[in-house]
C-alpha positions in Angstrom: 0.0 0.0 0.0 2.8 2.6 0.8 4.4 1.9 -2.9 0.5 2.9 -4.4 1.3 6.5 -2.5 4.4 6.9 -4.2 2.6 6.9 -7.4 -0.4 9.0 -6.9 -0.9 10.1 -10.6 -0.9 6.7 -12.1 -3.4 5.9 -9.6 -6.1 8.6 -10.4 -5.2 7.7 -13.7 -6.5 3.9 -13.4 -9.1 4.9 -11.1 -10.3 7.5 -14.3 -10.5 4.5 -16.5 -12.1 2.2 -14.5 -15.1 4.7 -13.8 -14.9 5.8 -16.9 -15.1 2.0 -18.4 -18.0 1.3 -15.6 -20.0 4.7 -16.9 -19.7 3.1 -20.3 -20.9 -0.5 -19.0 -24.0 0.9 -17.6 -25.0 3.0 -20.1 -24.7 0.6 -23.1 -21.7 -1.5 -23.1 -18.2 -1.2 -24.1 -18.4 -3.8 -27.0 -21.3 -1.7 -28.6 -19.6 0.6 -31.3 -22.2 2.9 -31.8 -22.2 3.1 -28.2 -18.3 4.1 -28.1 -18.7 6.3 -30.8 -21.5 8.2 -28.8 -19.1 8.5 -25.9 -16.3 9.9 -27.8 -14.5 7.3 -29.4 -11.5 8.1 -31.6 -13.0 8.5 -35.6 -11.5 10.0 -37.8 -13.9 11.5 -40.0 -15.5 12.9 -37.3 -12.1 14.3 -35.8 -11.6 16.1 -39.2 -15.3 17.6 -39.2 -14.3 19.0 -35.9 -14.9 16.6 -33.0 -11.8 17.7 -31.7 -12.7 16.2 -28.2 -12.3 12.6 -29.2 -8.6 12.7 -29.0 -8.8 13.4 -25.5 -11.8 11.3 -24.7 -10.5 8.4 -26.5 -7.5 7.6 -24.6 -10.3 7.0 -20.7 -12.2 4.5 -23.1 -11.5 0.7 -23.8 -13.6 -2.3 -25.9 -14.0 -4.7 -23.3 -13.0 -5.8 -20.3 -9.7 -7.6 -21.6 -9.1 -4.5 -23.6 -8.6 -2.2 -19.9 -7.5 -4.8 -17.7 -4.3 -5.6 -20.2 -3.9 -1.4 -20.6 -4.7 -0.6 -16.7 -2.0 -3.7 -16.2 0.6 -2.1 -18.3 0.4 1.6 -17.0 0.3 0.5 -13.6 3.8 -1.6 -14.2 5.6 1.2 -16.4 3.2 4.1 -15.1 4.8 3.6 -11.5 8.5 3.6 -13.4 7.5 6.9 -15.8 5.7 8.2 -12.7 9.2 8.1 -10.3 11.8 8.9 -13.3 9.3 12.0 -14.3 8.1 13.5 -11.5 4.2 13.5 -10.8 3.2 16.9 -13.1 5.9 16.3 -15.9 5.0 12.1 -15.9 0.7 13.6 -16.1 1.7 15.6 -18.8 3.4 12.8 -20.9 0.9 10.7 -20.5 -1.8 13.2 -22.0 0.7 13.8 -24.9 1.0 10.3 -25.4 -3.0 9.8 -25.5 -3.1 12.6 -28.5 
């Protein structure tokens, strides 16, 4: 428990998907395209008429529950490495660079 404080931002960051993927569950399903598309899934032609948003609301969503446990998995190995080389603000910020 006292290594999870060192890492504060990855996290929030984990917690953030996991709501976010719940919110998703509830309210259609995370396997449901149309749904993901309605809750700001990355599309490219959409992104070019100016739904600028889905590059940032893409990177909280996931298709399936495989799909965020492998990513949540991941982040939570190298996020707590990133997280301790970076700093807390400077690892945030490379994180929301990498998601665009």
């Amino acid at each position: 428990m006292e290594e999870l404080k060192k890492q504060p931002v990855t996290v929030f960051l984990i917690l953030i998907n996991i709501l976010v993927f719940l919110a998703v569950e509830l309210t259609g399903g995370s396997e449901d395209t149309m749904h993901m598309l309605q809750c700001g899934a990355g599309y490219t032609p959409a992104i070019i008429q100016g739904e600028y948003y889905r590059i940032f609301t893409s990177m909280f969503l996931h298709f399936g529950p495989q799909h965020l446990g492998n990513n949540m998995l991941v982040l939570l190995v190298l996020g707590e490495k990133m997280e301790k080389a970076l700093g807390h603000i400077k690892y945030l910020i490379f994180y929301l660079a990498s998601g665009v």
